[in-house]
C-alpha positions in Angstrom: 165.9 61.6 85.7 169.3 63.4 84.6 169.5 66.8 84.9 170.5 69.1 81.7 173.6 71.1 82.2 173.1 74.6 81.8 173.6 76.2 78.6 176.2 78.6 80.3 179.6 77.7 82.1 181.1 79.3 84.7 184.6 79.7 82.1 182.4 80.5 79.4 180.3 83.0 80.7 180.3 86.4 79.1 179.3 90.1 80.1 177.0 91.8 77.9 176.6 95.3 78.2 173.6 96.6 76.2 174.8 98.9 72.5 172.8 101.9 74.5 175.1 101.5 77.6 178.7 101.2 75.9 181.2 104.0 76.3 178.9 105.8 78.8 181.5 105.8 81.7 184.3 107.2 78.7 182.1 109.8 77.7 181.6 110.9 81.6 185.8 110.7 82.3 186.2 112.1 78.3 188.9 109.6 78.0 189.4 109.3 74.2 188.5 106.1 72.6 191.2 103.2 72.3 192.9 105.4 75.8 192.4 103.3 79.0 190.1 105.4 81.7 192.7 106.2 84.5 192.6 104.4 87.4 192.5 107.8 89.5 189.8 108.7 87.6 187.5 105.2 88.5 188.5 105.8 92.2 187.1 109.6 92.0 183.4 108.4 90.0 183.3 105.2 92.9 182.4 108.3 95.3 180.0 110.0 92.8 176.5 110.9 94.1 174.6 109.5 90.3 174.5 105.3 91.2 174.7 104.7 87.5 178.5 106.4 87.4 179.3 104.8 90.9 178.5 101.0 89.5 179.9 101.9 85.9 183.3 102.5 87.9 182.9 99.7 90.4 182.3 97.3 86.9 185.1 98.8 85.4 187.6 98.7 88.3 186.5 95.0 88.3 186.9 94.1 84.6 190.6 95.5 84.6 191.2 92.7 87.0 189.9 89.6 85.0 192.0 87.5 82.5 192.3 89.4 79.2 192.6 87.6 76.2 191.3 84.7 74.2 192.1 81.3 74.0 
């Protein structure tokens, strides 16, 4: 019996952050919208005692390494 692929690929997949979520980790730095969060910034929130901030900045330090763009 063949197997169905999944619906998702691995260069396909997307990141969805939930509406309620977005611009949270701005709104802690007060970065301006359209500015990019400074990187010494991400670094400092990494060591913050909320989990929420430290994994927004862990994400965030992440995402500025994938490929940007579309295809």
């Amino acid at each position: 019996m063949a197997r169905k692929s999944s619906k998702r690929s691995s260069s396909k997949a997307r990141i969805h952050i939930k509406k309620k979520n977005r611009g949270k980790l701005r709104a802690t730095t007060k970065t301006k919208k359209g500015k990019n969060i400074p990187v010494s910034k991400l670094e400092k929130l990494k060591k913050s005692k909320n989990p929420k901030t430290r994994k927004r900045a862990t994400f965030a330090l992440n995402a500025r390494k994938w490929k940007k763009g579309g295809s």
